[in-house]
N, C-alpha and C positions, 0 to 999 in steps of 0.2 A: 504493500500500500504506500502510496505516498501523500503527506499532507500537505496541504497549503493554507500559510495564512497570509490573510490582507490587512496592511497597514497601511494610516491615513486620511479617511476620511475625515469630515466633517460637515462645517455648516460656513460659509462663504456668498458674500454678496456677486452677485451680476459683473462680469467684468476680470472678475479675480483670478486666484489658481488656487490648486491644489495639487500634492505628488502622491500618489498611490503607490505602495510596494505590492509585492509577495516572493514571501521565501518558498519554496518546496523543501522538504526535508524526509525523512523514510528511505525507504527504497527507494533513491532514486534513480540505481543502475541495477538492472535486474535482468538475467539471460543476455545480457551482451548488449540490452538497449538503454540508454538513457533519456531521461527528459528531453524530448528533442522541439515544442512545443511551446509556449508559455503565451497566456496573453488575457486578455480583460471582454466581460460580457458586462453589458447592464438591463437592469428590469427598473422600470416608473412602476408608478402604483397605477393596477387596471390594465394593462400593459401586455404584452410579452418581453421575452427577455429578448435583448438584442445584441449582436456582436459590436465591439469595437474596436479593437485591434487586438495583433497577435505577432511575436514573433519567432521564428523558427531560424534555431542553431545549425541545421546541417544546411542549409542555403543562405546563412544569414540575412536574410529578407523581413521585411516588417510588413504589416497589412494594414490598413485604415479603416473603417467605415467610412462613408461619405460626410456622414454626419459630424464625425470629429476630425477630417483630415485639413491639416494646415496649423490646428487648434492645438491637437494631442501629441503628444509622443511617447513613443516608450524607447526605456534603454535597456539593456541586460547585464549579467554579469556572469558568466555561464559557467564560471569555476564555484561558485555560491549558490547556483539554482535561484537564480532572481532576479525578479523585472520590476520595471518602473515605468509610471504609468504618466508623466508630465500634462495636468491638463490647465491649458491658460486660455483665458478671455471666456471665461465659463458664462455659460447662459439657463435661465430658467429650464430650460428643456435638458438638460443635463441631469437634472436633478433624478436618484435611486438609488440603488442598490448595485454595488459596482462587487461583478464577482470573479474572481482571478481561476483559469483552467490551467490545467497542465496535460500536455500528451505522450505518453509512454507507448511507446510499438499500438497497438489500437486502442491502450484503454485511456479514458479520458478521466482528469479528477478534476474535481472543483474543491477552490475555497468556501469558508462558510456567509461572504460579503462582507464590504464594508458601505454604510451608508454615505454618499454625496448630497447635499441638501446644498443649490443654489438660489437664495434670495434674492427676490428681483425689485 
């Protein structure tokens, strides 16, 4: 198994930032695979959850949603199992439940969320 926790949130006015972690820790090399995945989903209330980025260690590539690209970023640190999640000029619609994934060979983990709450 591997865990992840999300560090960070808060509560932030319109305009502002915040930085998001998550470490993985456990199993993270297991049968010859490692966490090769890592990246950030969020849910509003009423909602579905939705992707926001994500980046992958064996292409070193990073993904965006549309919705935060330009805004967001993440960085890694791939000897640590851990990403960052940089989001600035934040807006009301930002505002959930930000939950950090990890992917190992096909299985997928999630973090337990951290909340983003942007006031506008």
């Amino acid at each position: 198994q591997v865990q992840l926790v999300e560090s960070g949130g808060g509560l932030v006015q319109a305009g502002g930032s915040l930085r998001l972690s998550c470490a993985a820790s456990g199993r993270t090399f297991f049968n010859g695979y490692g966490v090769d995945s890592m990246g950030w989903f969020r849910q509003a209330p009423g909602k579905e959850r939705e992707f926001v980025g994500m980046f992958r260690w064996s292409a070193n590539t990073t993904h965006y949603s549309d919705s935060v690209l330009g805004r967001f970023t993440m960085s890694s640190d791939s000897s640590k199992n851990t990403v960052h999640l940089q989001m600035d000029s934040l807006e009301a619609e930002d505002t959930g439940v930000y939950y950090c994934f990890g992917d190992q060979q096909a299985q997928r983990y999630w973090g337990k969320g951290t909340q983003v709450t942007v006031s506008s």
